[in-house]
C-alpha positions, 0 to 999 in steps of 0.5 A: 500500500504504501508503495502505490501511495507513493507512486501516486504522489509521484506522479502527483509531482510530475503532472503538475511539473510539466503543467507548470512547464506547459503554461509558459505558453500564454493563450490567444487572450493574453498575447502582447501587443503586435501582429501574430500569424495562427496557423492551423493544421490537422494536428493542431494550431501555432502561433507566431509573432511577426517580426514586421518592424524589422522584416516589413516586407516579409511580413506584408508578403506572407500577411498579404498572401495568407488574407488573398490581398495579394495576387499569385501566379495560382491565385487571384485577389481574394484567394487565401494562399496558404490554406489547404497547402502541405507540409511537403518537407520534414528534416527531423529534429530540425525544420518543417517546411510548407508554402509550395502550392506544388508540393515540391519544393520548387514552386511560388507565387511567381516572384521572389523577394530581396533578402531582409537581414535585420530581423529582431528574431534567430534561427538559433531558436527553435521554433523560429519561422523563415522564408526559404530562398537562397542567399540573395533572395527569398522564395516568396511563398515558400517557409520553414519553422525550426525544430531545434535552433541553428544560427547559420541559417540566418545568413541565408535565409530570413527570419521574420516571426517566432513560435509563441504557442504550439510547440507541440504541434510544431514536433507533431507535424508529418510530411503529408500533413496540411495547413488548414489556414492561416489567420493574421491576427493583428493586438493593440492599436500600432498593429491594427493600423497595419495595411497589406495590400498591392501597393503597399507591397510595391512600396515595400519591395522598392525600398528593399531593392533600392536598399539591396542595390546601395549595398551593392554600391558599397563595394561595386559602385559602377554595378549600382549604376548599372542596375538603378539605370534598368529603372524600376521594371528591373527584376532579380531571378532566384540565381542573382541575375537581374534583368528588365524586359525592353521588348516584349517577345510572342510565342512560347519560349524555347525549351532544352533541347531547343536550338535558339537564334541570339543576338548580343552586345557584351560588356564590361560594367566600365562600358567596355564591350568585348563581344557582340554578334550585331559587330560581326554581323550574324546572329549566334546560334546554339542548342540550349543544353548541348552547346557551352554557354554561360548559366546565366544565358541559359537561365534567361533565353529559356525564359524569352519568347521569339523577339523579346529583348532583354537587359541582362546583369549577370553575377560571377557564379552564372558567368566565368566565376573565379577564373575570368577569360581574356578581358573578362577579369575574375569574379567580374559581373557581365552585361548583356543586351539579349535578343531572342531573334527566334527558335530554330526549326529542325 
């Protein structure tokens, strides 16, 4: 009898133990002032705080995205663009991702957004949220929640909110699970006051490439000039090159395989040029895949269509990287005026 008594107690001391542990949750009617993301799924609910003072444009992305304030390339306005997506990825012990509307990993809204990296909040902690991308950019929709904390991430990703109810739902999820929604909840009256829409966003995403671009300036000042002179239709690929569209082409874009017709000036940021196909008075010709051409040419003529015409900044690593060629120094940005004079009929 006595060892059952004991037993009792014990278990007596270990329940309240970890309820104590439990309530350094607080609940939804006790949150402190600021903007917080509820995200549903089938296993339960978590809730964020985010970091919208110090990651702004992140944050009015997803709080635009998750309300259908924002349009994607599967959604239209007024369309919810979390709710329903899955947990495509669990790296056990370290991070859940969701946010692809394909489920693999690769998919988004259909554009990307510049690194923020003045977030107030760190990887180093578990159940930090962040927007996957790569080192210079952020996938747009796709993100990740940390398991256990690992502070390298901060240097390539963005952190933008934590985790300040649902741990455990957190460690429940499963790849194959799902958000059922996601609601932003605004507390107090400075985050009430908060507006996401269109062009709120547009504000948001020009001062964070004019903000990236200074940055730039810093140490490439004749780069930075290249780019503010592209004007504010200038876009950025997940890769790091940047490009605006100075004529629209028609038809479908080449695929790989594809033996396409180019004409191209190539040039140095000083201006220098160094090659081009209107000097030598022919188009160049290549099949995209087979023939040796940069990256960075690659990555843009598949997505031209017949006509089009492009200015192209394309960084090292898309270029001749470290080593350089002929004129082309090492680690030198490329300039480039593309034209898609055609798809090669075979």
């Amino acid at each position: 009898m006595k060892r059952i008594a004991i037993g009792v107690v014990v278990f007596a001391f270990l329940a309240a133990a970890l309820g104590a542990a439990g309530s350094s949750e607080p609940k939804m009617d006790e949150l402190e002032p600021g903007l917080y993301a509820e995200i549903v799924t089938n296993r339960g609910a978590m809730v964020f705080s985010l970091d919208w003072k110090n990651a702004p444009l992140t944050v009015a992305n997803f709080a635009g995205l998750a309300e259908g304030l924002l349009p994607s390339e599967s959604t239209e306005t007024g369309e919810r663009f979390y709710d329903g997506l899955p947990i495509y990825r669990v790296a056990p012990k370290y991070a859940v991702f969701s946010g692809d509307p394909t489920g693999t990993g690769d998919g988004g809204p259909g554009y990307t957004l510049p690194r923020e990296s003045n977030a107030a909040v760190s990887a180093a902690d578990p159940g930090t949220l962040m927007m996957d991308g790569t080192a210079t950019e952020s996938s747009g929709s796709r993100f990740f929640v940390t398991v256990e904390g690992d502070d390298y991430l901060d240097r390539k990703y963005t952190p933008f909110g934590s985790l300040v109810i649902g741990m455990r739902t957190l460690k429940r999820l499963r790849e194959g699970d799902a958000i059922e929604s996601v609601e932003i909840r605004p507390v107090g009256d400075e985050a009430e006051g908060l507006t996401v829409n269109p062009a709120v966003f547009d504000r948001l995403y020009s001062d964070a490439r004019n903000a990236e671009i200074a940055a730039l300036g810093r140490s490439n000042p004749q780069l930075a000039d290249v780019l503010v002179s592209m004007g504010d239709p200038r876009r950025k690929t997940a890769s790091g090159i940047f490009y605006t569209v100075v004529s629209p082409g028609e038809g479908a874009p080449p695929t790989a395989g594809s033996r396409v017709s180019l004409h191209y000036v190539g040039a140095l940021v000083d201006g220098t040029v160094f090659d081009s196909s209107r000097v030598q008075g022919r188009t160049f010709d290549f099949t995209l895949g087979q023939d040796s051409v940069i990256p960075g040419w690659i990555e843009m003529v598949i997505d031209m269509r017949p006509g089009e015409v492009r200015q192209v900044a394309i960084p090292p690593s898309l270029a001749y990287g470290e080593q350089g060629i002929g004129p082309i120094a090492p680690n030198s940005w490329l300039l480039f005026e593309m034209e898609l004079v055609g798809v090669i009929e075979e």
